[in-house]
C-alpha positions, -999 to +999 in steps of 0.1 A: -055+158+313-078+180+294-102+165+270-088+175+233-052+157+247-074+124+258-090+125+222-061+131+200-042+101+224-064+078+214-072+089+183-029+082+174-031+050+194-069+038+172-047+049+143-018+022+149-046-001+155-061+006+124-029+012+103-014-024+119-049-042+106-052-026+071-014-033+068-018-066+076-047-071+053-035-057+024-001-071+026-020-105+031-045-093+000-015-083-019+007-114-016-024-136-024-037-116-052-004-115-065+006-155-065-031-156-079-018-134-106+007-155-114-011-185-112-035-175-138-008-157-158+010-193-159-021-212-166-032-186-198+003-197-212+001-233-209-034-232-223-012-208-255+015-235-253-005-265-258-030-244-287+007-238-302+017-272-298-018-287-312-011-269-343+024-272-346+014-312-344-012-310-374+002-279-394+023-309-414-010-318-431-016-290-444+009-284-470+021-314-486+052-328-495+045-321-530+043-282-522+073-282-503+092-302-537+080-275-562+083-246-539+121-257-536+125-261-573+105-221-581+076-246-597+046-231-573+025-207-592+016-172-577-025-184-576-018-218-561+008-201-534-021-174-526-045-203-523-023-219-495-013-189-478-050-183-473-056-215-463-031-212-434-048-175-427-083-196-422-064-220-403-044-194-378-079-174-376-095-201-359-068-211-339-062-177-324-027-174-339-011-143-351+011-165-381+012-203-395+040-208-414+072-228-429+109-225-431+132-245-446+174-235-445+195-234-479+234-233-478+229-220-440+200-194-449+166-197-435+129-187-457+098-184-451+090-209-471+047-206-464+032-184-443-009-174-431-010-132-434-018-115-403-053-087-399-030-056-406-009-077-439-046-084-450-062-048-443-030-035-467-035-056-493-003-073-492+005-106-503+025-132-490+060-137-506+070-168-512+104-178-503+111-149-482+144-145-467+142-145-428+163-117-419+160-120-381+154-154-367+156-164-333+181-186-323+154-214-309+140-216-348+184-223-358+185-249-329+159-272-342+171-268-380+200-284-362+191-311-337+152-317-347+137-310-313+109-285-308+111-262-286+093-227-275+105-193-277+100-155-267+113-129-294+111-101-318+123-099-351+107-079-380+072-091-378+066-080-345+074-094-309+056-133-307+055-162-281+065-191-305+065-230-309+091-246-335+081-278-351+106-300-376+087-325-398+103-354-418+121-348-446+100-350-474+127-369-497+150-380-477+175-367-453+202-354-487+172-349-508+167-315-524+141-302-497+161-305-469+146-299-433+116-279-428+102-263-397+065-254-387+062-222-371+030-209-352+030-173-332+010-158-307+018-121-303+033-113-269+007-084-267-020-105-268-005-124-237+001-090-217-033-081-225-047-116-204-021-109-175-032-072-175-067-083-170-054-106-141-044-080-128-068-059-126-087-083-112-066-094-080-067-052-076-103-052-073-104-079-051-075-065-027-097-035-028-126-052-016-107-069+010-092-039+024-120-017+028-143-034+053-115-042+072-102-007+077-139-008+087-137-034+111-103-020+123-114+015+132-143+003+149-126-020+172-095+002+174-119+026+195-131+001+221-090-012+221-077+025+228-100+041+255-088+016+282-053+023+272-056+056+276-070+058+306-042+036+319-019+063+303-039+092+320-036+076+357+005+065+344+008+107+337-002+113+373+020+090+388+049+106+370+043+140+384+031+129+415+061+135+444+047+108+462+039+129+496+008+122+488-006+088+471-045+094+473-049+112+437-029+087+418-040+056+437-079+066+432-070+071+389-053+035+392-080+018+411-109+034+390-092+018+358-088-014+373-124-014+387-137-003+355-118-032+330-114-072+334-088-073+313-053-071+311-057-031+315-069-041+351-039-063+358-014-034+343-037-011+369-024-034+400+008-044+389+015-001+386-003+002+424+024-023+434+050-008+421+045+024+432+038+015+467+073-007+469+090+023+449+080+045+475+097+020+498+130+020+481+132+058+476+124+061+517+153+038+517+175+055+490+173+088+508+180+071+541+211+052+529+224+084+509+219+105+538+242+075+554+266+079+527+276+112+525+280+108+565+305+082+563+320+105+532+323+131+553+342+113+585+364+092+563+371+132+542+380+141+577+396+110+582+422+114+555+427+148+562+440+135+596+456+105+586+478+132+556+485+155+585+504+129+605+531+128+578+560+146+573+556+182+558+591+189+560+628+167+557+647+165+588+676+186+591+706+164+583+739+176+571+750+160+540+720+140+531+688+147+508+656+131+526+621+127+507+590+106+517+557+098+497+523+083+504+493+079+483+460+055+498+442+034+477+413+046+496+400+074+513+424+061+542+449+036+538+476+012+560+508+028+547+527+050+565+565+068+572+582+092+592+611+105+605+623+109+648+650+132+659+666+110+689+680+130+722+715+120+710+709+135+673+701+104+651+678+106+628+655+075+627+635+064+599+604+052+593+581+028+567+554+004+582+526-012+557+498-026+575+479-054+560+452-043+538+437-009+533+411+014+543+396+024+573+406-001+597+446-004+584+441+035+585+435+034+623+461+004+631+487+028+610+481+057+633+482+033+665+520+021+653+531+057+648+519+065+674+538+037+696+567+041+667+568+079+681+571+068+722+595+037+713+622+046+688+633+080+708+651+061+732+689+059+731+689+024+733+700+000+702+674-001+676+672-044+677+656-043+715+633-013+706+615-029+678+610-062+698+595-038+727+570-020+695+562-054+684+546-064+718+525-031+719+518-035+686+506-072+689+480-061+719+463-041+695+463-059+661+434-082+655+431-123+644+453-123+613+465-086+609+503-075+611+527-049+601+555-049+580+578-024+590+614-012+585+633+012+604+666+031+598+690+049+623+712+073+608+741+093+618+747+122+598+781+128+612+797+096+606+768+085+579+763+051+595+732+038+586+715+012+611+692-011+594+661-030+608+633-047+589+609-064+604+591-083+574+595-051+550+609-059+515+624-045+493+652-027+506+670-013+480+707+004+483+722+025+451+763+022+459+776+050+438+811+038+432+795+005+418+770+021+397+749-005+406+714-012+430+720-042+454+689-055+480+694-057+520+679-085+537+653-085+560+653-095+596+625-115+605+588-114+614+563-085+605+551-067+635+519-083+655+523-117+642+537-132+675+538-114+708+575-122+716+595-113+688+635-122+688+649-094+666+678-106+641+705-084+644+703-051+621+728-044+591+753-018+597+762+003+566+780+032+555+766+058+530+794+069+512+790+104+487+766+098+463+748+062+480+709+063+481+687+039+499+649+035+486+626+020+510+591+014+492+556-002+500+541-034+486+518-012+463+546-002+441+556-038+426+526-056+432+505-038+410+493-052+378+488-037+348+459-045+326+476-078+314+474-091+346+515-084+350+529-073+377+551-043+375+577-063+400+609-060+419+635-063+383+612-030+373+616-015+403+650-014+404+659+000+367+636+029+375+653+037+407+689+031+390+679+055+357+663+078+384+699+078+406+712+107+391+685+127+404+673+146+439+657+125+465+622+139+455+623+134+419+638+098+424+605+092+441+583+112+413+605+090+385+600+055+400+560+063+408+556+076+368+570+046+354+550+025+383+515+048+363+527+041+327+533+002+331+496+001+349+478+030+327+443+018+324+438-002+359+434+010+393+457+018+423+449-017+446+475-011+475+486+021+490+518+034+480+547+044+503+584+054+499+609+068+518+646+081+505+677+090+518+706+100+495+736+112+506+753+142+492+786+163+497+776+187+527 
């Protein structure tokens, strides 16, 4: 890495470093200077509350009861009124209050009954009015006319916007006298108190200032010594990305010199990085054997299927007056499932369907074995019962601990259109009568193939396909799949889609039965190979 790309790396990663610290401080700064704020904000208005409610508690001195009688009755003279209003000016310029002042309520009115005059009323000249309507008065000045209590209160009204304290005093004759209730007022202009919590302000700024700076200081200075490990680390990483690992000196010597260089974690980052590149080197000497492995056995089971598929049927036997059709699909790349069809010396046609327990490679190979012995057996002219016993015992010598066939087979005589029927284990096998309009099951006649070595064959059933009769012969792998409910799609299924499909050729009653086998199990995926073999007879 060239030198200008090392630089700006750990000039971005010191600028985290520093941007993490100064963030940290200042939010820290911040959130302290700003409950500080607060603090002092709240303790400048307590130390305004209590001034308001000192003179609130001592403003019934000043004006007498006698003041309040003859200002009720319009018996206060202009002079004496001006002597009192400037008597509560003296007294709200010393306390630091904007207005002194009180209000009594007539027939549900409120005055300004006596009032101090504020610097700008003074520097105009104007005088205070006694008995002064209050056009605008806060609702906390109503509430102790009516229940006596005092009580605090932000507003605005025509004099201005004023943090307040409301006062009632006794009633100077009486609770029905002609005086009524009167209130003492005293107000502290709410500019006055933005003015203190400005200067709070300001002052938690400065200090978040001067907490911030030498910390970005600090922070830069220690982001340096932080970084340059890290990026070394991130150098020696960089060559271990590109490196194709034919070679491991380069990148081992840029891991080692970090880790020789640093006592920190950066050293045990540098090991724990040699390790893993020495056991991933490992596991891709093992990936690339095992894939090579792969695609071997992908190839020979390819092959394999292509094998197994060319031992079926391409083509229906000829048979006058009946429509043949066979299907297989593996689960796998092989599977166990397998039919056919034998031409016998004597002109019978036999048929074939064997399902070998499980699927894949080995079922594959015991399905071809069968055929194959299916193929040498069944051509005899023999009855079908012996024959089967005699593929059993071949069949038996070559099955392993546990494995069998199930396996039907049919011997048909186009001429007379007998049908010979033989199952050994294989189920269902289904039989659409034409005249009856109707699917009925044959039974089955005994053990599967392999299971025992001596098999006593039950005696086959002997039927006659009349115009228009089908017989379906499937696998296990078209009922016993599931679809995503768990649900099997089952033998009751089975049988409506091969009577809706009767109608039909013997191919498309296959392709019918196998669609509605896909739409009842859309979503899961094919467990059992699928076989099926029909034979429908038709006017010739």
């Amino acid at each position: 890495m060239s030198t200008s790309s090392a630089t700006e790396r750990t000039g971005t990663i010191a600028t985290k470093i520093v941007a993490l610290a100064v963030g940290a401080a200042l939010t820290v700064a911040i959130l302290l200077g700003w409950f500080a704020y607060r603090s002092e904000t709240k303790a400048a208005l307590r130390g305004v509350d209590a001034k308001l409610r000192a003179i609130a508690s001592s403003a019934d001195a000043l004006v007498s009861t006698d003041i309040h009688v003859r200002a009720a009755g319009g018996e206060l003279g202009a002079e004496e009124y001006a002597a009192l209003a400037a008597r509560l000016t003296s007294i709200a310029d010393e306390a630091d209050v904007t207005y002194l002042y009180t209000c009594v309520r007539r027939e549900g009115v409120l005055y300004v009954e006596t009032t101090s005059q504020s610097d700008a009323e003074r520097a105009k000249g104007e005088a205070a009015e006694l008995m002064k309507r209050y056009e605008q008065p806060p609702a906390e000045l109503a509430m102790t006319f009516e229940d006596g209590a005092t009580r605090f209160a932000d507003y605005s009204d025509e004099y201005g916007s004023f943090r307040s304290i409301f006062r009632a005093v006794p009633d100077p004759l009486g609770k029905n006298g002609p005086v009524g209730i009167v209130v003492i007022g005293a107000d502290v202009r709410l500019d006055d108190l933005r003015a203190i919590a400005n200067r709070n302000l300001l002052w938690q700024i400065v200090i978040t200032c001067a907490v911030t700076v030498p910390v970005a200081l600090i922070a830069l200075y220690l982001s340096r010594r932080i970084a340059r490990p890290i990026v070394e680390l991130a150098d020696s990483v960089r060559s271990f990305s590109n490196d194709d690992f034919s070679d491991d000196v380069h990148s081992i010597a840029n891991f080692e010199k970090v880790a020789g260089r640093h006592r920190d974690e950066t050293r045990t980052l540098a090991m724990a990085i040699l390790d893993l590149r020495r056991r991933l080197v490992g596991y891709l000497e093992d990936l690339t054997r095992v894939t090579a492995e792969k695609e071997r056995i992908t190839s020979s089971l390819a092959i394999a299927r292509d094998i197994q598929r060319g031992l079926l049927p391409t083509a229906p036997p000829e048979a006058p007056g009946f429509d043949i059709a066979g299907w297989s699909e593996a689960a796998d790349e092989t599977g166990g499932d397998f039919y056919d069809w034998i031409v016998t010396p004597r002109g019978e046609i036999v048929f074939v369907l064997a399902d070998v327990t499980g699927h894949g490679v080995g079922p594959s190979l015991m399905a071809a074995v069968c055929r194959a012995y299916a193929r040498a057996t069944l051509v005899d002219n023999s009855p079908i019962e012996p024959l089967v016993e005699r593929l059993n015992r071949l069949v038996h010598g070559d099955s392993r601990s546990g494995q069998f066939v199930t396996f039907f087979a049919g011997v048909l005589a186009p001429s007379s259109r007998r049908l010979t029927i033989v199952s050994a284990g294989h189920g269902p096998i289904l039989l659409y009568r034409h005249r009856e309009r109707r699917v009925v099951e044959s039974p089955t006649h005994g053990l599967p193939l392999g299971v025992v070595d001596s098999l006593d064959a039950d005696p086959g059933t002997h039927l006659t396909l009349e115009l228009g009769d089908i017989l379906l012969v499937v696998s296990d792998g078209f009922f016993e799949w599931p679809n995503i409910a768990g649900e099997q799609f089952g033998q009751e299924r089975l049988e409506a889609a091969f009577l809706a499909a009767a109608q039909d050729n013997a191919a498309n009653i296959i392709e019918r039965v196998r669609s509605e086998v896909y739409r009842f199990t859309a979503g899961t995926v094919q467990p059992d190979d699928m076989t099926a073999l029909v034979v429908r007879s038709i006017a010739t």
